[in-house]
Backbone as CSV, one residue per row, in Angstrom:
resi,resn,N_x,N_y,N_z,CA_x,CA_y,CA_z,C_x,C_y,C_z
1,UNK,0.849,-1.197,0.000,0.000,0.000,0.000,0.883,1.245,0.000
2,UNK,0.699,2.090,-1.172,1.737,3.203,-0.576,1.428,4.106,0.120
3,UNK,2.131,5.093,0.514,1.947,6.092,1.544,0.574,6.826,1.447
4,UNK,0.424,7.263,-0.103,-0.784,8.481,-0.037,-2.305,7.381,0.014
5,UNK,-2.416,6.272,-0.425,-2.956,5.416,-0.442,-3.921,5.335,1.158
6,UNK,-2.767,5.320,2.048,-3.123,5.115,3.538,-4.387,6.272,4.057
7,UNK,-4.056,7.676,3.587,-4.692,8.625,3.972,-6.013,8.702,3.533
8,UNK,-6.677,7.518,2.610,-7.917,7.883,1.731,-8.733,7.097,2.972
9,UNK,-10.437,7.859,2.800,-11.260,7.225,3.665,-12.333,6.534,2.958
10,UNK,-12.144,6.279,1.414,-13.363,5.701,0.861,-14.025,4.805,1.569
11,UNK,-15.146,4.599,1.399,-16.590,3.619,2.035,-16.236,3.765,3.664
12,UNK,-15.490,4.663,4.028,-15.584,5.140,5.591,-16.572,5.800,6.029
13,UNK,-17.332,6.012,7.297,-18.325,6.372,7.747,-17.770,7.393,9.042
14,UNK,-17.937,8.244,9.154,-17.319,9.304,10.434,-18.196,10.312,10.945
15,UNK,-18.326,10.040,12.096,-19.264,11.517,12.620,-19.044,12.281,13.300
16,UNK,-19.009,13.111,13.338,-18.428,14.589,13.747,-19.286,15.243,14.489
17,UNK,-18.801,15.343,16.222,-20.000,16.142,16.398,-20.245,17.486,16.811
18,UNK,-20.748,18.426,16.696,-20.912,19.897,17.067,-19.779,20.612,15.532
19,UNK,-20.657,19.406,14.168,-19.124,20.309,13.142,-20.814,20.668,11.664
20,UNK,-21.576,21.492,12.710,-22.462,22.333,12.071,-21.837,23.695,11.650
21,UNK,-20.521,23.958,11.748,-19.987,25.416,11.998,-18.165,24.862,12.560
22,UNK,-17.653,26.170,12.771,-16.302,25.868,13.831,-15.436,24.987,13.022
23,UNK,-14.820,24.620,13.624,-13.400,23.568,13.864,-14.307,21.990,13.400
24,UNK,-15.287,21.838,13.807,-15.606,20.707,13.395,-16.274,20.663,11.966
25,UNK,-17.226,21.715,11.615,-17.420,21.796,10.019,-15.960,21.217,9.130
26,UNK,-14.959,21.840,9.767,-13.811,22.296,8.624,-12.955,20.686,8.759
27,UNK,-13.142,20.054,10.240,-12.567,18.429,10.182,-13.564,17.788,9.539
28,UNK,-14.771,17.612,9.402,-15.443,17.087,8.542,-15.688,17.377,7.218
29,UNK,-15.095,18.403,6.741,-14.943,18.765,5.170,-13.823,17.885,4.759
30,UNK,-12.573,18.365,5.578,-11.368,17.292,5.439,-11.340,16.082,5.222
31,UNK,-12.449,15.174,5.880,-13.064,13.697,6.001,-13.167,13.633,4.806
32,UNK,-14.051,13.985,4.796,-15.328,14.455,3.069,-14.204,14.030,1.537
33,UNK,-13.842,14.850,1.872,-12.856,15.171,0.853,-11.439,13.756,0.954
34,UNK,-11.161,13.396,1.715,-10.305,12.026,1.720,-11.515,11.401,1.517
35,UNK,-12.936,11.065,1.033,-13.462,10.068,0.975,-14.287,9.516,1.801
36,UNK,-14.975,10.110,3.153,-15.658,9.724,4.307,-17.008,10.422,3.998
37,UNK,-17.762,8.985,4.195,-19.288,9.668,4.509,-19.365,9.679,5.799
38,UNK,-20.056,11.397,5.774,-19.925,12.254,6.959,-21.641,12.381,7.578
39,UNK,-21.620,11.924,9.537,-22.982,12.444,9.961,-22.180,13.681,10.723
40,UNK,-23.307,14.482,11.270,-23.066,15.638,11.583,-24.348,15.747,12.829
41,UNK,-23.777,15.174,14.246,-24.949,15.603,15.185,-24.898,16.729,15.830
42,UNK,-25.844,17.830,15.568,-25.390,18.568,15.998,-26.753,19.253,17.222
43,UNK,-26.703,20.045,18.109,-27.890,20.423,18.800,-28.559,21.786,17.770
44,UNK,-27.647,22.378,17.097,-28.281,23.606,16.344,-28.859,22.902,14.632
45,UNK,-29.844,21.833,14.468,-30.270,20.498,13.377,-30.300,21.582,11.977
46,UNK,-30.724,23.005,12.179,-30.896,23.549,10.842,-29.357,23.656,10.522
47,UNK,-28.932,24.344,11.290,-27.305,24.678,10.867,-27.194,22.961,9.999
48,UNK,-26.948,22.152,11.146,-26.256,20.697,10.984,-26.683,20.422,9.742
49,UNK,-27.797,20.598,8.986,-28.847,20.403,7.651,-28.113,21.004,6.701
50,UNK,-27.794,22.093,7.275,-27.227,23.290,5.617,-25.742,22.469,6.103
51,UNK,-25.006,22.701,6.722,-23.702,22.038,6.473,-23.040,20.747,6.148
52,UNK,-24.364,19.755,6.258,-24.549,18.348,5.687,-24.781,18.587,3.981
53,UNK,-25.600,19.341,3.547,-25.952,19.760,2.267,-24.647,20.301,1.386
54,UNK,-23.703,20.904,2.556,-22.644,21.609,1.421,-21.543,20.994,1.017
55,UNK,-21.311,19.830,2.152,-20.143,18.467,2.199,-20.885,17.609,1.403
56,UNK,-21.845,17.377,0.681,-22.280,16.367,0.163,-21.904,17.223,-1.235
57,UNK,-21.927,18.024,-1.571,-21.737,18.727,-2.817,-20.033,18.013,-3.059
58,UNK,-19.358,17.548,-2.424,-18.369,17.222,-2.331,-18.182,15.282,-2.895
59,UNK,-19.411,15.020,-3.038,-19.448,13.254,-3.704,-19.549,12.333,-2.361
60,UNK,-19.673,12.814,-1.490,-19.847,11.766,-0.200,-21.379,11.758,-0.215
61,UNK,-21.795,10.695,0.889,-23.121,10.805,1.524,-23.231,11.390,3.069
62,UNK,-24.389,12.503,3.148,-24.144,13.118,4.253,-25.454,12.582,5.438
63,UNK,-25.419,12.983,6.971,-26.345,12.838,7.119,-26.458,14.016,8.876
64,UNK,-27.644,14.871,8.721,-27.453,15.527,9.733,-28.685,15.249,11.041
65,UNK,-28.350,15.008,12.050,-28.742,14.769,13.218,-28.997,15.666,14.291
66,UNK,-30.360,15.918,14.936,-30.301,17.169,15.900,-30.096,16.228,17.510
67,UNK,-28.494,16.484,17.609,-28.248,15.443,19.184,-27.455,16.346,20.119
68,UNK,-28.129,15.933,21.230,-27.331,17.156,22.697,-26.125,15.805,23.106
69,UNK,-25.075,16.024,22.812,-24.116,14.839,23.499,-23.880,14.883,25.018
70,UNK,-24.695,15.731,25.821,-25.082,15.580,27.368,-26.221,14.229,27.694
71,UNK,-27.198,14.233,26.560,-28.116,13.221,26.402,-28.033,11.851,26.179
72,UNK,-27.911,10.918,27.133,-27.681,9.464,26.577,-28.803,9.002,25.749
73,UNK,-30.100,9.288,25.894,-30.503,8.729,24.469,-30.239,9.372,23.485
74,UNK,-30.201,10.872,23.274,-29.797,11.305,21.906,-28.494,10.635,21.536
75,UNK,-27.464,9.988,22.387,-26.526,9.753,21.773,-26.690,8.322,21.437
76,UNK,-27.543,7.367,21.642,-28.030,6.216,21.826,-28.724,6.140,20.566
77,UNK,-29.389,7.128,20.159,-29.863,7.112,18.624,-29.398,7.917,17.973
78,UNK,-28.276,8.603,18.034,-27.026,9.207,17.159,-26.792,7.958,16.303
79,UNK,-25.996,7.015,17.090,-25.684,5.429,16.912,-26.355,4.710,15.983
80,UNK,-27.805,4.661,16.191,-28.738,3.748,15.330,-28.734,4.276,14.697
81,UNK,-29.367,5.433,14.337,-29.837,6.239,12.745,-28.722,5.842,11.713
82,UNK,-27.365,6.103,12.432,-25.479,5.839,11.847,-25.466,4.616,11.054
83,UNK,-26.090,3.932,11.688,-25.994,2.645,11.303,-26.927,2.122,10.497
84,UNK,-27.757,2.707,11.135,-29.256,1.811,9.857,-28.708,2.721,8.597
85,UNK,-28.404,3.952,8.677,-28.001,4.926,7.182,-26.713,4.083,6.527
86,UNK,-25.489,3.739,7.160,-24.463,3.696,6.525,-23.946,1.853,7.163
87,UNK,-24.671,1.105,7.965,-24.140,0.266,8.218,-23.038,0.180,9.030
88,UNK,-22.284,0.874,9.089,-21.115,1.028,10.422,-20.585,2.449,10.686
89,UNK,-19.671,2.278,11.622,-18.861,3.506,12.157,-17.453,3.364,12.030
90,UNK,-16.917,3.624,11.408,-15.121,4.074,11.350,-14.664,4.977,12.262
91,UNK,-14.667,6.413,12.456,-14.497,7.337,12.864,-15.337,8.375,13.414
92,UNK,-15.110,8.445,14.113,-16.014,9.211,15.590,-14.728,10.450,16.309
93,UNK,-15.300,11.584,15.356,-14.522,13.000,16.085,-15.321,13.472,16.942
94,UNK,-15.205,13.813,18.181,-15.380,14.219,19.863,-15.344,15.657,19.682
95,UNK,-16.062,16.649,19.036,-15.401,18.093,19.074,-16.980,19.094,19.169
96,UNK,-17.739,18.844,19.784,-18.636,19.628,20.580,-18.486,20.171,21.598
97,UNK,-18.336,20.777,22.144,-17.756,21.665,22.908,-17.981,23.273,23.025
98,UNK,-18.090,23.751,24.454,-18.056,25.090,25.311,-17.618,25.492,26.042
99,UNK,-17.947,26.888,26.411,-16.844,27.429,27.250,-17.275,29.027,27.887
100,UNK,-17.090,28.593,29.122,-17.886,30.169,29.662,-16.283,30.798,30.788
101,UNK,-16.584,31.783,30.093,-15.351,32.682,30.994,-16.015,33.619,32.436
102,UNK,-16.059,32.823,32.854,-16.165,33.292,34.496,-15.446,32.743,35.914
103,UNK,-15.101,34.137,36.398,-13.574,34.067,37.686,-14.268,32.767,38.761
104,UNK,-13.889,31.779,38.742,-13.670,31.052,39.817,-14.349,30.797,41.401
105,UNK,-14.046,31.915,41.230,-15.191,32.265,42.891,-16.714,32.751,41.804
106,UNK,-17.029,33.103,41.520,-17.968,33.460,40.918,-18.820,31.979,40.232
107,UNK,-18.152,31.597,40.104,-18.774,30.338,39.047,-19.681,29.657,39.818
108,UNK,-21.264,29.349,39.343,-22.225,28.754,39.869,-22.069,26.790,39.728
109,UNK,-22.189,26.353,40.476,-22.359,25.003,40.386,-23.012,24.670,38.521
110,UNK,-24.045,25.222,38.625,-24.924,25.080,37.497,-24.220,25.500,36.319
111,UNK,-23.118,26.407,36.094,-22.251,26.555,35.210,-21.191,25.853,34.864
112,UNK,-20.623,25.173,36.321,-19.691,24.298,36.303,-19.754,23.054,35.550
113,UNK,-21.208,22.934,35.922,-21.439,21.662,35.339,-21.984,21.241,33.802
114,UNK,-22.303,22.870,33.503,-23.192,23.017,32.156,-21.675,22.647,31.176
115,UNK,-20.618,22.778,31.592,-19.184,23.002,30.523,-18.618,21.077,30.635
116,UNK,-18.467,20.937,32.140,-17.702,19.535,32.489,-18.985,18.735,31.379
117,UNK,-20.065,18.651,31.725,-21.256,17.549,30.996,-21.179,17.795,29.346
118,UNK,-20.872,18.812,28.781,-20.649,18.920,27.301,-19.360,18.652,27.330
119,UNK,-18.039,19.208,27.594,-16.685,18.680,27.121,-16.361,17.555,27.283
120,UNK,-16.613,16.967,28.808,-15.983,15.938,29.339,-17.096,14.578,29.507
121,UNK,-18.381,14.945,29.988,-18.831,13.937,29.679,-19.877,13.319,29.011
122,UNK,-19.931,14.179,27.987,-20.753,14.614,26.568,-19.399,13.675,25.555
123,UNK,-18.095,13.859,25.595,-17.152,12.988,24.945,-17.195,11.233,25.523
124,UNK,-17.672,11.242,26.612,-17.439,9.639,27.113,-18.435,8.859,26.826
125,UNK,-19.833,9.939,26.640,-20.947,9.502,26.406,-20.941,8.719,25.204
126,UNK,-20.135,10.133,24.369,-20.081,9.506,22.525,-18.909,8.141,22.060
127,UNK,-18.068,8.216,23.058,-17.181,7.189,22.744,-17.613,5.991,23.012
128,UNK,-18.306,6.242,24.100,-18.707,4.627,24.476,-19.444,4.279,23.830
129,UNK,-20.847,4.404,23.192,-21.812,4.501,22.269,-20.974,4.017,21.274
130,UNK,-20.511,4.563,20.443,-19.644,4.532,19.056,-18.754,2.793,19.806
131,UNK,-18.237,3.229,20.681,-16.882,2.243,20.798,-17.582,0.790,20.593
132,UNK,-19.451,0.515,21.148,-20.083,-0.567,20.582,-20.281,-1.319,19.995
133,UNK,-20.590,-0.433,18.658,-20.594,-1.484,17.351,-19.057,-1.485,16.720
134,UNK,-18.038,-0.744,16.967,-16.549,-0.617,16.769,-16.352,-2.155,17.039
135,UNK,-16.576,-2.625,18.830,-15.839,-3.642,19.203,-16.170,-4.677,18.234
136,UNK,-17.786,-4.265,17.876,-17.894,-6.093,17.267,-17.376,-5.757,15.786
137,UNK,-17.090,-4.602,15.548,-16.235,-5.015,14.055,-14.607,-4.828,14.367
138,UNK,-14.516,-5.083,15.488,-12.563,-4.817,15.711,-12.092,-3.956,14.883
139,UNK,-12.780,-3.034,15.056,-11.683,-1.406,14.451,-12.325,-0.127,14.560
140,UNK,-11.499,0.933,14.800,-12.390,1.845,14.710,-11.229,3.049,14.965
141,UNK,-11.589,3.788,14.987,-10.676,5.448,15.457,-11.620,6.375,15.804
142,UNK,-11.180,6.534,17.182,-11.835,8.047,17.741,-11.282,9.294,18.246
143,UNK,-11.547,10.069,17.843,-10.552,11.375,17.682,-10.885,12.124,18.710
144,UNK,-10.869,13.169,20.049,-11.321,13.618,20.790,-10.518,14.866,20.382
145,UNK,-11.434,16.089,20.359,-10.805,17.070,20.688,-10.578,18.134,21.776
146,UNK,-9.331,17.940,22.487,-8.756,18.774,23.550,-8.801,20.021,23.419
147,UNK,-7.493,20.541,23.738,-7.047,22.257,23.398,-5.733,21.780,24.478
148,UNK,-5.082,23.027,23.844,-3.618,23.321,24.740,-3.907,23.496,26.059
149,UNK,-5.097,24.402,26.064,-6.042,24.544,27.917,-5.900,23.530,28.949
150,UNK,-5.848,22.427,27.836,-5.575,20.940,28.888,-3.942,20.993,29.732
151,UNK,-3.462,21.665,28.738,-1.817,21.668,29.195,-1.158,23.098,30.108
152,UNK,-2.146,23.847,29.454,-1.610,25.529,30.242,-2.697,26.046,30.829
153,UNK,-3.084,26.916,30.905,-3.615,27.971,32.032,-3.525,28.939,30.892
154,UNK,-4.744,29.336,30.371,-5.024,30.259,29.256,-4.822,31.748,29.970
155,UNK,-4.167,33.007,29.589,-4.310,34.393,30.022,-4.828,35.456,28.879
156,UNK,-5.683,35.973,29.793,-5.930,36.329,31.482,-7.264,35.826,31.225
157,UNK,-7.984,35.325,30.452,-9.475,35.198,30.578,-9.557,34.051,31.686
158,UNK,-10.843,33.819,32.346,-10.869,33.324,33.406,-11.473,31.794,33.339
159,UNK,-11.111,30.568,33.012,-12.298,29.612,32.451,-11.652,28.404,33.055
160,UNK,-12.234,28.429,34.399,-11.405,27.155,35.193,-12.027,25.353,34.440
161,UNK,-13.614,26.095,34.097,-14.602,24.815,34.018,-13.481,24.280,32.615
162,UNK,-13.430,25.135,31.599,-13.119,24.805,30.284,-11.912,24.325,30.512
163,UNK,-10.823,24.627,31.044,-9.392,24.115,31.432,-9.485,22.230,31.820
164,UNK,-9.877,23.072,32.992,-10.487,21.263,33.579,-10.780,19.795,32.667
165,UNK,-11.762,20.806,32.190,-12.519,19.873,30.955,-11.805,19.259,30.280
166,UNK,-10.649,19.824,29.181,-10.076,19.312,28.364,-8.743,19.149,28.773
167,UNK,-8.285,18.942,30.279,-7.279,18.334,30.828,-7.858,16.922,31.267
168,UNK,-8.954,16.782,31.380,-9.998,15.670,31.310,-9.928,14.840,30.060
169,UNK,-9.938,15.705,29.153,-9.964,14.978,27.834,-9.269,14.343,27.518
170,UNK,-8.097,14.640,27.765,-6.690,13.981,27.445,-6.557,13.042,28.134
171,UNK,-6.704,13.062,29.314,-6.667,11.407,30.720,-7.226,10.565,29.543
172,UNK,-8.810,11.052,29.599,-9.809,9.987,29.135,-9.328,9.160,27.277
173,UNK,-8.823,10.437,26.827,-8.535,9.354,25.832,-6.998,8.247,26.171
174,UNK,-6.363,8.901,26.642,-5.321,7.877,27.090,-5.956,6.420,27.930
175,UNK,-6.823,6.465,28.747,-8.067,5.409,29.562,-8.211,4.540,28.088
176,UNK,-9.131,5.330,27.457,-10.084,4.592,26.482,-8.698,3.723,25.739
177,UNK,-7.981,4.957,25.315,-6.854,3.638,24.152,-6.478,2.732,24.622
178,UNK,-6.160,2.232,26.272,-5.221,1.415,26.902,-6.521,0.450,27.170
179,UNK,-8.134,0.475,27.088,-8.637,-0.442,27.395,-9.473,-0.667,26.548
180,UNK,-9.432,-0.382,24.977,-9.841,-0.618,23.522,-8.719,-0.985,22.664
181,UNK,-7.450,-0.887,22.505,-6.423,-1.300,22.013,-7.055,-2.517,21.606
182,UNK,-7.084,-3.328,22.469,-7.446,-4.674,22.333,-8.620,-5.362,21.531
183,UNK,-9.103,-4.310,20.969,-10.116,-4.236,19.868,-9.813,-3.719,18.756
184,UNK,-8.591,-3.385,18.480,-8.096,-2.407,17.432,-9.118,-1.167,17.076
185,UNK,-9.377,-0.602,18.260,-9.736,0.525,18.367,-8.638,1.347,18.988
186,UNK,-8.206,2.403,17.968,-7.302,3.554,18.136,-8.075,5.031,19.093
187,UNK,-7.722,5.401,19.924,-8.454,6.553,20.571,-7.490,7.706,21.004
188,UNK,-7.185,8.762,19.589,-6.369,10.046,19.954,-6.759,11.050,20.093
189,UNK,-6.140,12.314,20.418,-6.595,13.627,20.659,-6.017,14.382,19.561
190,UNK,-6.961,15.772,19.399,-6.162,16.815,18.860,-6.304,17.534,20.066
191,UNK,-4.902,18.602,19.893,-5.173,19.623,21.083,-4.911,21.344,20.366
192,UNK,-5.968,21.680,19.785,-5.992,23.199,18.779,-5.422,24.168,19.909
193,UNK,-4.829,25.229,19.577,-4.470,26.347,20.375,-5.398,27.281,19.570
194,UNK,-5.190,28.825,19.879,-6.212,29.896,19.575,-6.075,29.541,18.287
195,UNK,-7.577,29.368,17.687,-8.197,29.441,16.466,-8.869,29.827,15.772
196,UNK,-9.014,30.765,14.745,-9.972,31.929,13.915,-11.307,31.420,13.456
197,UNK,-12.182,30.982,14.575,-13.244,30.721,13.870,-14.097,31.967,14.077
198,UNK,-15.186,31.853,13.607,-16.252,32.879,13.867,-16.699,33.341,15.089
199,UNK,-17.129,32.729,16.055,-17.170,32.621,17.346,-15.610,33.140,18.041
200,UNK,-14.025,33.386,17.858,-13.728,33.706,18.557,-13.556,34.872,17.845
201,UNK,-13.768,35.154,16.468,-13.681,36.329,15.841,-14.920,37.669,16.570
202,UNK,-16.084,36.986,16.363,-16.824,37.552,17.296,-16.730,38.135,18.505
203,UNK,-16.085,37.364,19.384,-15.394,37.461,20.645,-14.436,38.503,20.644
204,UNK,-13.363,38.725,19.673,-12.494,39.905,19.709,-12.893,40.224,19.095
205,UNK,-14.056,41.288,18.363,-14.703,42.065,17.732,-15.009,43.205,19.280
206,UNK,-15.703,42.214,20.150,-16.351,42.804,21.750,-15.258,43.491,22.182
207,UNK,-14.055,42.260,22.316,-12.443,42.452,23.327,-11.318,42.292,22.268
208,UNK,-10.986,43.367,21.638,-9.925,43.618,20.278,-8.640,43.426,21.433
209,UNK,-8.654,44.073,22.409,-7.437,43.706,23.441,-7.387,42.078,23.736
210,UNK,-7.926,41.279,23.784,-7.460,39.881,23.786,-6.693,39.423,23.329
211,UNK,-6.450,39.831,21.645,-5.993,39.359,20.806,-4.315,39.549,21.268
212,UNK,-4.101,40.602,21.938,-2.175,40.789,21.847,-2.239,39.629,22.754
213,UNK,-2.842,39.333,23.620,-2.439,38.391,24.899,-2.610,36.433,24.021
214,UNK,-3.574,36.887,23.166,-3.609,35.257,22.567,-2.447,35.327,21.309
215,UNK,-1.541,36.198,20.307,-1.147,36.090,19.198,0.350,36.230,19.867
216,UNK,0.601,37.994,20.530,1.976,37.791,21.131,2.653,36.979,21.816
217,UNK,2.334,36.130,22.640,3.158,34.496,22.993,3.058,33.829,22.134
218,UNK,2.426,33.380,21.026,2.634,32.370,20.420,3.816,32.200,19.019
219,UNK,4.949,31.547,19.033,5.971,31.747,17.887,5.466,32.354,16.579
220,UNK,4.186,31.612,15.851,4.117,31.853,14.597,3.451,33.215,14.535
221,UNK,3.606,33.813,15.652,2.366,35.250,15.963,0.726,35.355,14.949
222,UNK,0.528,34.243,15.153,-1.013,34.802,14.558,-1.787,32.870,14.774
223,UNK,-3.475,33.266,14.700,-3.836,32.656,15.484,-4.194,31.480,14.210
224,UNK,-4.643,29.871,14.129,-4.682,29.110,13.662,-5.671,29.262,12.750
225,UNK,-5.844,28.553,11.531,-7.227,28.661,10.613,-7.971,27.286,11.035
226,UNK,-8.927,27.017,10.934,-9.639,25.646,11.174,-9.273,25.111,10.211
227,UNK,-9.173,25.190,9.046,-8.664,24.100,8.285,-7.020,23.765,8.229
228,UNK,-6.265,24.222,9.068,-5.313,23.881,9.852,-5.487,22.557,10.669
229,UNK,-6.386,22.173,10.672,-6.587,21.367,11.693,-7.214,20.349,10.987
230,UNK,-7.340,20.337,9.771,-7.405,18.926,8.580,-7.023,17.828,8.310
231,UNK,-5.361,18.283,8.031,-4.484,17.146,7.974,-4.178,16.187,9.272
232,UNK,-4.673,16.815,10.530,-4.223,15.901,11.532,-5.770,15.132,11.567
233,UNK,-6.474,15.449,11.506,-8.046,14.945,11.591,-7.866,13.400,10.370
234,UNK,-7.365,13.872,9.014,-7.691,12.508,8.429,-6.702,11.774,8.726
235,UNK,-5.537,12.373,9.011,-4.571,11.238,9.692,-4.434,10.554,10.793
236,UNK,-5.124,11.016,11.796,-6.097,9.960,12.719,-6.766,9.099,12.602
237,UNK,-7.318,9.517,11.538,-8.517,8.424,11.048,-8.529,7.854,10.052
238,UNK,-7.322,7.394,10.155,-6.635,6.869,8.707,-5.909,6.154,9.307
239,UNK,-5.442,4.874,8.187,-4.564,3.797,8.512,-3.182,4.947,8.208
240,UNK,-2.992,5.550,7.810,-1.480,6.301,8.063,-1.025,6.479,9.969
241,UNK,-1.723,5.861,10.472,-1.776,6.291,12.151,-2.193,5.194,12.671
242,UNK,-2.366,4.031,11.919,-2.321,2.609,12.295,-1.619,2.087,13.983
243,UNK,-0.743,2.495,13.494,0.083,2.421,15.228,0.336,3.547,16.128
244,UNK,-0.681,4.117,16.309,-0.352,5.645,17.538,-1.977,5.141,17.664
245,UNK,-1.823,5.401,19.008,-3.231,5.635,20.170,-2.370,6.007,21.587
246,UNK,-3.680,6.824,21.985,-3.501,7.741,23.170,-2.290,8.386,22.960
247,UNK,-2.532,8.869,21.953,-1.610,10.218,21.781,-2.270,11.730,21.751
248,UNK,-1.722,12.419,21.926,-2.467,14.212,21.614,-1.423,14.662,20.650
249,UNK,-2.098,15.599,19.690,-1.498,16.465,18.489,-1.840,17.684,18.962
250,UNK,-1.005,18.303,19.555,-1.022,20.133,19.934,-0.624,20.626,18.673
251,UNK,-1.707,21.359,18.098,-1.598,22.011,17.205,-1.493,23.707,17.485
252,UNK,-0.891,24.754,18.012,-1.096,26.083,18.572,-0.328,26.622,17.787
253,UNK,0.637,26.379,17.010,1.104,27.889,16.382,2.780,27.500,17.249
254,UNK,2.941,26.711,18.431,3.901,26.743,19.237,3.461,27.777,20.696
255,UNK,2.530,27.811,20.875,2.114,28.624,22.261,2.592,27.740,23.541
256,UNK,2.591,26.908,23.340,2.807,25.937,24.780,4.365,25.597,24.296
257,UNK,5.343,25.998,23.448,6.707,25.886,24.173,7.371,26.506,24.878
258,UNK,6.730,27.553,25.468,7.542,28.621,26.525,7.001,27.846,27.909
């Protein structure tokens, strides 16, 4: 098999979730495009609809789903619909996800928990689900997405829940690979640093001062594109990565080598 060979996802099946928009639209275009028919569960179903519609313009088969990954049955029939549509699951990207910036002492239980139940166990929900019909076909790849947050202490904004979370993320996929291995189920992370999506563009539109504190530490001085975050997505989920599990891919620009 040669090298470029490895990276194709034909008759692959991958679902992506919260990639109605963001970082996950742009890993599931990437899919798309190596060859993966793409579902898309997302809680915002019109978005998830139009962005299923525009990856299919692309020669795949799409399919969009309105699922809260806090919800064990929505994620319980994430699963079935997956399957009765496409017959199996290959690849399962983990990248729904939030994040509320509030100081610490301030933070309500009810907030705390609104971030940990979508990052952290909104991802365990979906892995395990997925990891199901994986075991009985002995294979599978699941991609979780972290952030550098897992590794540093973001400045100065204040987001203990979101930190937590995806220092969580990273344990858990290291857990999952060491006790799915044995199924030839692969379970890695990406870990994105500041990234130009709409939502944080928005965000420094409000706070234009953020931006020196997120671009000036980082080597390449400027902040990531989502489709930056492509090539590591199909190479996860690709036999080119055949032998790596419980690994993380920090992708930041170099922000976390100081």
């Amino acid at each position: 098999m040669s090298i470029l060979s490895k990276f194709k996802l034909e008759n692959k099946t991958a679902i992506v979730t919260g990639a109605a928009r963001g970082l996950g639209m742009a890993m599931a275009i990437g899919l798309a495009e190596a060859g993966a028919n793409i579902v898309i569960p997302d809680i915002d179903y019109e978005e998830a609809r139009k962005t299923a519609s525009e990856i299919a313009e692309l020669g795949v088969e799409t399919l969009a789903l309105k699922t809260d990954v806090t919800d064990e049955e929505d994620v319980s029939r994430m699963v079935a619909e997956t399957l009765e549509r496409f017959g199996q699951i290959d690849i399962l990207i983990n990248n729904a996800g939030i994040c509320k910036h509030i100081p610490a002492e301030e933070m309500s239980k009810k907030d705390w928990e609104e971030v940990i139940n979508v990052n952290l166990t909104g991802v365990f929900l979906c892995a395990r689900e997925v990891a199901k019909p994986m075991i009985k076909a002995k294979k599978g790849s699941i991609i979780n997405i972290a952030s550098m947050s897992g590794y540093i202490i973001n400045y100065p904004q204040p987001q203990v829940s979101y930190n937590a979370s995806k220092a969580g993320v990273i344990h858990l996929t290291k857990s999952l690979a060491a006790e799915w291995a044995k199924y030839n189920i692969r379970v890695n992370a990406i870990a994105p640093g500041y990234m130009k999506t709409k939502m944080t563009a928005q965000f420094l539109e409000k706070k234009p001062e953020m931006k020196e504190f997120w671009v000036a530490p980082t080597p390449m001085k400027r902040m990531g594109k989502p489709e930056e975050l492509q090539g590591a997505a199909v190479y996860l989920a690709s036999d080119a990565s055949s032998f790596m599990t419980g690994n993380v891919l920090i992708i930041d620009g170099g922000y976390t080598v100081y």
